[in-house]
C-alpha positions as CSV (number, residue, x, y, z in Angstrom):
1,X,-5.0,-14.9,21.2
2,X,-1.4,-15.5,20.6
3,X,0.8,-13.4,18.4
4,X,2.5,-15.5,15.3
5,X,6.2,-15.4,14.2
6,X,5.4,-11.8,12.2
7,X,3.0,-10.7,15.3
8,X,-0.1,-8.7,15.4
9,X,0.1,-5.1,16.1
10,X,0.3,-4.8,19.7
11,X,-2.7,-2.6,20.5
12,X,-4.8,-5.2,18.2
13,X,-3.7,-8.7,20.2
14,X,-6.7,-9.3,22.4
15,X,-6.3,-10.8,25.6
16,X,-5.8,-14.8,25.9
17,X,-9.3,-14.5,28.4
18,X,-11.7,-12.3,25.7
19,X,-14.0,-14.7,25.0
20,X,-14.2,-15.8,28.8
21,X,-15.7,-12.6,29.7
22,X,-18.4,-12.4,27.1
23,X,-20.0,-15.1,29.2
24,X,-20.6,-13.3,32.4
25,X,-23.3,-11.6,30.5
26,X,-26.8,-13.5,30.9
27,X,-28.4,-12.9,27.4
28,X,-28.2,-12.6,24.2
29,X,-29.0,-9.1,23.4
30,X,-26.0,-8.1,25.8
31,X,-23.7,-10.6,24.5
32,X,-24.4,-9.6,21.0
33,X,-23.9,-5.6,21.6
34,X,-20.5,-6.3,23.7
35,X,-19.2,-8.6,20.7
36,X,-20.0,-6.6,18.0
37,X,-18.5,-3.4,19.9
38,X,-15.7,-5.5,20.7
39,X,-15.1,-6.1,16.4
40,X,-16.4,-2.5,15.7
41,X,-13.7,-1.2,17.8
42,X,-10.2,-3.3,16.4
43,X,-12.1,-3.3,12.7
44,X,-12.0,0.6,13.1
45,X,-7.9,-0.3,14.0
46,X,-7.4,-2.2,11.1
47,X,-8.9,0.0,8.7
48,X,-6.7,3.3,10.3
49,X,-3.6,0.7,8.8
50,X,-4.9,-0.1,6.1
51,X,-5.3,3.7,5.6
52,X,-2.2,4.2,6.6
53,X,-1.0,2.1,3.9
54,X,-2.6,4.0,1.4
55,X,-0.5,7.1,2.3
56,X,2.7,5.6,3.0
57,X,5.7,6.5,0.3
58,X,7.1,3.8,-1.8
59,X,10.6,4.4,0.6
60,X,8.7,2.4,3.0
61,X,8.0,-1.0,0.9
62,X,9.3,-3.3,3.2
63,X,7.5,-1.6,6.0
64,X,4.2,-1.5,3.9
65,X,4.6,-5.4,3.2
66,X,5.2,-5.4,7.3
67,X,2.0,-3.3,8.2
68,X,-0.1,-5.3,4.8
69,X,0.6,-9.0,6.8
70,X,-0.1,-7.4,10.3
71,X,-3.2,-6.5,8.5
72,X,-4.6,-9.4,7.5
73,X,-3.2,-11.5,11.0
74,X,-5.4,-9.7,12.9
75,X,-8.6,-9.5,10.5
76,X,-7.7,-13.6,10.5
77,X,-7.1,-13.5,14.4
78,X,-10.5,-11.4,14.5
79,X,-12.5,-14.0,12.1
80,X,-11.1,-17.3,14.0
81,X,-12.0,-16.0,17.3
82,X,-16.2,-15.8,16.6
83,X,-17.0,-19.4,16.5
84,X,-14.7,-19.8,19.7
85,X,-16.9,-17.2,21.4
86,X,-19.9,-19.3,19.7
87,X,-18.8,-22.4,21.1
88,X,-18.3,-21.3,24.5
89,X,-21.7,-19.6,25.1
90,X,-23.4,-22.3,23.4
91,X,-22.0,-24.2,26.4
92,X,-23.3,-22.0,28.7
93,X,-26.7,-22.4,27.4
94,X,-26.8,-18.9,26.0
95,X,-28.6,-19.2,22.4
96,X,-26.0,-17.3,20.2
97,X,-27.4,-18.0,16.7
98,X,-26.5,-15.2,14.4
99,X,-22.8,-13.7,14.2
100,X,-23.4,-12.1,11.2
101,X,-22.3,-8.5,12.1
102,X,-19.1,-9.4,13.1
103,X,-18.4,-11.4,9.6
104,X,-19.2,-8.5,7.7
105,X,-17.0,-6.6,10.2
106,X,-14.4,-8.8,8.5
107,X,-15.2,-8.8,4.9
108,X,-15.7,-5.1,4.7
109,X,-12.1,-4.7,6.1
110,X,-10.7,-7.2,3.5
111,X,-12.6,-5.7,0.9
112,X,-10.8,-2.1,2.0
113,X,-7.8,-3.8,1.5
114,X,-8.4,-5.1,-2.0
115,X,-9.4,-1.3,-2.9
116,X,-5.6,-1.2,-1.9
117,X,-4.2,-3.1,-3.9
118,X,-5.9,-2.3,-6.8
119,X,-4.9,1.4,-6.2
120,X,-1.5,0.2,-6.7
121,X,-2.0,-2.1,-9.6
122,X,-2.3,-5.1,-8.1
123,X,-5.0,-6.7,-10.1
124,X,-3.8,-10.3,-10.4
125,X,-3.0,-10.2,-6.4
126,X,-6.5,-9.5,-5.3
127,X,-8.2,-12.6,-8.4
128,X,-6.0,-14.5,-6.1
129,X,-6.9,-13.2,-3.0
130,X,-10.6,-13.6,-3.7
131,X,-9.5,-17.3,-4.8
132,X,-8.6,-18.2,-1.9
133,X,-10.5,-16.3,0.7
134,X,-12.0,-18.3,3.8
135,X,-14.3,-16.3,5.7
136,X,-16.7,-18.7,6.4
137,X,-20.6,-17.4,5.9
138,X,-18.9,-14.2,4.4
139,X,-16.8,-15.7,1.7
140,X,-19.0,-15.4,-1.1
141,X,-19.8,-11.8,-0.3
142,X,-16.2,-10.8,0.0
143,X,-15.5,-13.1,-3.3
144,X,-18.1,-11.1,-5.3
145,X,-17.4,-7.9,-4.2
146,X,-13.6,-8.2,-4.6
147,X,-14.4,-8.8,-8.2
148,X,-16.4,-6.0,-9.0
149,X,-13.7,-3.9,-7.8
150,X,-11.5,-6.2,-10.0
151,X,-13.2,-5.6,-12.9
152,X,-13.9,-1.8,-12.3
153,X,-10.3,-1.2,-12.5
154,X,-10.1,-3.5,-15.8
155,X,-13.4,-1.3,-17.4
156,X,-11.7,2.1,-16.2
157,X,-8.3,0.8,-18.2
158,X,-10.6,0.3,-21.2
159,X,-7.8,-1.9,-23.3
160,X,-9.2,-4.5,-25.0
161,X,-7.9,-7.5,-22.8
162,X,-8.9,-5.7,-19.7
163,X,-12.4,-5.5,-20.8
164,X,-12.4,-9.3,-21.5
165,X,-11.1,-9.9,-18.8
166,X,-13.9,-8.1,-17.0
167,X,-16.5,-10.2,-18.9
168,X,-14.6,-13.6,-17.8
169,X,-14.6,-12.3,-13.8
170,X,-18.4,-11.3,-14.1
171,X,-19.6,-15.1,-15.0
172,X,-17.5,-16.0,-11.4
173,X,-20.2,-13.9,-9.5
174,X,-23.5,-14.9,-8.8
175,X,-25.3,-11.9,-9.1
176,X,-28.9,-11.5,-8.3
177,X,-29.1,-14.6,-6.3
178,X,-26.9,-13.6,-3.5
179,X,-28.1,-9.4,-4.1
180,X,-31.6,-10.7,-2.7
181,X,-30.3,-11.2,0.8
182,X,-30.7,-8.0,2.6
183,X,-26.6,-7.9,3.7
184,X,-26.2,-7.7,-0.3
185,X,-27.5,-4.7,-1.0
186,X,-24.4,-2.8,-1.6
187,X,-22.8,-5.7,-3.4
188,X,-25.7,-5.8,-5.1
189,X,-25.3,-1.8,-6.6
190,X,-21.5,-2.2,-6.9
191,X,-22.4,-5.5,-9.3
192,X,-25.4,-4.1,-11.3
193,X,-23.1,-0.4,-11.9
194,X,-19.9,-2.7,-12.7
195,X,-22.1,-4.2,-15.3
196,X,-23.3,-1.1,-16.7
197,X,-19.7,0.8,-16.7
198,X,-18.8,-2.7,-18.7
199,X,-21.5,-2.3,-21.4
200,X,-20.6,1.8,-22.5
201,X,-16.3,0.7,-22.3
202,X,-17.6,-1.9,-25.3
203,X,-20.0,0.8,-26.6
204,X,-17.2,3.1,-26.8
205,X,-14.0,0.5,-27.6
206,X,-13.1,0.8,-31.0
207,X,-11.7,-2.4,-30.7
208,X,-14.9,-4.4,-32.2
209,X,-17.0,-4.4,-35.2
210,X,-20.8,-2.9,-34.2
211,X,-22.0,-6.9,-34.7
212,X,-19.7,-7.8,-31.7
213,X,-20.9,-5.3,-30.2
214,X,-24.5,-5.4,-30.3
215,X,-23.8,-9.1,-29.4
216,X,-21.3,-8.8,-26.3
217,X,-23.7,-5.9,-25.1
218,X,-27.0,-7.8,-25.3
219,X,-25.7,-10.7,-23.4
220,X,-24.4,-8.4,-20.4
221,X,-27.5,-6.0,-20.8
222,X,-29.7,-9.7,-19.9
223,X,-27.3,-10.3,-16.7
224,X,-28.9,-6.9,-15.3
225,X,-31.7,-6.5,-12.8
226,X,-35.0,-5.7,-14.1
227,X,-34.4,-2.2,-12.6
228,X,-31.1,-1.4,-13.6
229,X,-32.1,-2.1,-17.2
230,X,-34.6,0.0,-17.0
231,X,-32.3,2.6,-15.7
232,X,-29.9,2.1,-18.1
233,X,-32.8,3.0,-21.1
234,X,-33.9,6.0,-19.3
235,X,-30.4,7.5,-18.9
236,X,-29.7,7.0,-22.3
237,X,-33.0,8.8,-23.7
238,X,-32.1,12.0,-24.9
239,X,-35.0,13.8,-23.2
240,X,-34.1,12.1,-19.7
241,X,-30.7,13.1,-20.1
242,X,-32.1,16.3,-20.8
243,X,-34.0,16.4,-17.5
244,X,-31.0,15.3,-15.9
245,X,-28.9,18.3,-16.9
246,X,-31.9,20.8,-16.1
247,X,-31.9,19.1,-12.8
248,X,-28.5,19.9,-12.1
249,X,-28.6,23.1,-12.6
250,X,-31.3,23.9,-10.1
251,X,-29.7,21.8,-7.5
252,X,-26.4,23.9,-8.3
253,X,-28.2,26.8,-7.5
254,X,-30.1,25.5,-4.5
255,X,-26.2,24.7,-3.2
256,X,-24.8,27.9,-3.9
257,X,-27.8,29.6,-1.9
258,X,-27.1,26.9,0.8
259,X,-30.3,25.7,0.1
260,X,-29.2,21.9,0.7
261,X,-32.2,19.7,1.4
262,X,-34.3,21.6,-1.7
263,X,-30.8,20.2,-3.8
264,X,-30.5,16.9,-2.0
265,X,-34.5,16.1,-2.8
266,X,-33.5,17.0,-6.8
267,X,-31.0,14.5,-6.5
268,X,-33.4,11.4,-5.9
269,X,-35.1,12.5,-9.3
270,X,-31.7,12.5,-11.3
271,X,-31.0,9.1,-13.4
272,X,-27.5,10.0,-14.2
273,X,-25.0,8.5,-12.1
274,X,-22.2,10.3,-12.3
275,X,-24.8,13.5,-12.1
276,X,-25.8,12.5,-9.1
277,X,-22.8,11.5,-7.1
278,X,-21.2,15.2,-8.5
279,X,-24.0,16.9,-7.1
280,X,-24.1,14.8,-3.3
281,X,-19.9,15.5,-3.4
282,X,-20.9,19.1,-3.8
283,X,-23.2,19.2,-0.7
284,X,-20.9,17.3,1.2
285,X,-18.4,19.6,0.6
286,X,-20.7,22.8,1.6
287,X,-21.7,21.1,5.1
288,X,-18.7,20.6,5.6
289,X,-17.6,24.4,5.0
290,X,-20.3,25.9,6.5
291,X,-19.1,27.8,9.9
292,X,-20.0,26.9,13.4
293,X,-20.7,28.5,16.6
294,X,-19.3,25.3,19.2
295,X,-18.8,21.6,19.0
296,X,-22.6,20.7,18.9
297,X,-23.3,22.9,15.6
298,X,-20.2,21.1,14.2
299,X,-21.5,17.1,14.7
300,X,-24.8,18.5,13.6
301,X,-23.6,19.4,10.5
302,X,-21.1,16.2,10.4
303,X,-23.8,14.2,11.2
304,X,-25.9,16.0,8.1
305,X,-23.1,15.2,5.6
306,X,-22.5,11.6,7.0
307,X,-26.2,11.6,5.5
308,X,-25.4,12.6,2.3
309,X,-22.7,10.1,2.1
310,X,-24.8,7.3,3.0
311,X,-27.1,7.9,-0.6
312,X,-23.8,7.6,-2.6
313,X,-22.7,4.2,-4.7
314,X,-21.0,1.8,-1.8
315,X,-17.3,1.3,-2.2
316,X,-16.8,4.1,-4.8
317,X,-13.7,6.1,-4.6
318,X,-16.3,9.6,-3.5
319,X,-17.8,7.5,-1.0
320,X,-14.5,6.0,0.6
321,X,-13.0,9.6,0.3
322,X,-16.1,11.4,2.3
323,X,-15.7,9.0,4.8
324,X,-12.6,8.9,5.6
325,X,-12.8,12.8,5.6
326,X,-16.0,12.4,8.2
327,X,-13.3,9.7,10.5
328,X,-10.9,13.0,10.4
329,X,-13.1,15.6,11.5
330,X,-14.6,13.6,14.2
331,X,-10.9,13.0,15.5
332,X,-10.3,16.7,15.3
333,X,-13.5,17.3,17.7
334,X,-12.4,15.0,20.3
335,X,-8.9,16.0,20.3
């Protein structure tokens, strides 16, 4: 793979010959695994840029805009090169049907990268971003996810035209339809919670009479899944929420005896949302603290946090954030 004029980063180019020595494997189970470590390892790259870009000082703008377009030449570079690889073991007789990791390799690094831009106002860039996105089998996935980011950051501005323009971006996703495939699961949550977040900004705008409401609300109330409907009722029943709170404060208690997996299991019987995702920050946050003898004690309890942050909402800020600090703290163990 050739650089272009503005050049991938150097340590990203692969070699011209990659794809050549995928094929001196003889099946598919070992062709598979070395691909996908092969995009695991320069996605994991891409994303330390991308991160780096979100801590960079506005001094640096044209570097930024330098480090942004290196960004997305190598997640292109990345996504052109798998149906070369395809080709070229299909020639060999190898039976290389399904790629799919590596796509979402792809689309979860250029979904990072819309988070970006939306931290930094960018709202109209990323609608035509997802416009325009070609990432083959993926593109629809990316599209959709893009746009519940997109209109996340519209509901959280809560002025009027933002919230519209929320409503207008949710009839551009297909929703349940693509959710039923088991790679949409998360896009699935991130659309159904996007949808909900859009129904209480109406609720609580004071921009509309309560018959506009009650109308606006009803029609995106119908666009949920049976399930998150029937979440949304039970969260909003006074004696749930009631449960909820009562809930929390056990599993407060439970955290500040270090009594984590009594308060983890009180979690999976809390309704509330933001309830929930406060409480799994807080035990994140005490495995993380908790001292160690030596490095083994230390992955045991990264790897015991990593678990927590695997039940929180995908692609939310608290989830990024834990993360990113679980990508730190394994770099400080092997340095």
């Amino acid at each position: 793979m050739a650089s272009t004029a503005i050049g991938s980063s150097p340590d990203l180019v692969l070699p011209k010959s990659a794809h050549d020595s995928f094929l001196d494997f003889l099946n598919y189970e070992q062709l598979t695994l070395k691909i996908t470590e092969l995009f695991d390892n320069h996605v994991e790259k891409i994303n330390e840029r991308i991160q780096e870009l979100q801590s960079a000082t506005s001094l640096a703008e044209k570097n930024n805009a330098l480090l942004e377009k290196v960004v997305i030449i190598d997640l292109e570079n990345l996504r052109d090169l798998i149906p070369k690889m395809k080709e070229k073991a299909e020639a060999k007789g190898l039976d290389i049907t399904d790629f799919s990791t590596c796509f979402l390799l792809c689309a979860h690094a250029y979904i990072r990268l819309a988070r970006l831009k939306i931290s930094q106002g960018r709202l109209k860039e990323v609608e035509n971003d997802a416009k325009n996105l070609v990432t083959m089998r993926k593109k629809k996935y990316t599209q959709d996810m893009s746009i519940s980011l997109l209109i996340k950051a519209y509901v959280e501005g809560g002025k009027k035209n933002g919230l519209e323009k929320a409503t207008k971006l949710f009839e551009k996703i297909q929703g349940s339809k693509y959710a039923m495939n088991e790679w949409f699961v998360e896009f699935s949550q991130v659309y159904q919670e996007g949808l909900s977040a859009l129904m209480q900004a109406y609720i609580a705008s004071n921009d509309y009479d309560e018959q506009d409401k009650k109308s606006i609300t009803r029609k995106i109330f119908e666009k949920m899944s049976p399930l998150h409907q029937r979440r949304l009722c039970e969260a909003t029943i006074p004696t749930n929420q009631e449960k909820n709170e009562k809930l929390k404060k056990i599993a407060l208690k439970h955290i500040e005896k270090n009594e984590l997996l009594k308060a983890e299991k009180l979690t999976k019987k809390i309704t509330d949302l933001q309830i929930k995702t406060r409480l799994l920050k807080a035990i994140f946050d005490k495995y993380l603290s908790t001292k160690f003898k030596d490095k083994t004690e230390r992955l045991t309890l990264l790897h015991k946090a990593k678990k927590i942050a695997s039940q929180m909402l995908p692609y939310s800020d608290v989830e990024l954030q834990c993360n990113q600090t679980l990508s730190d703290e394994h770099k400080k163990l092997l340095s």
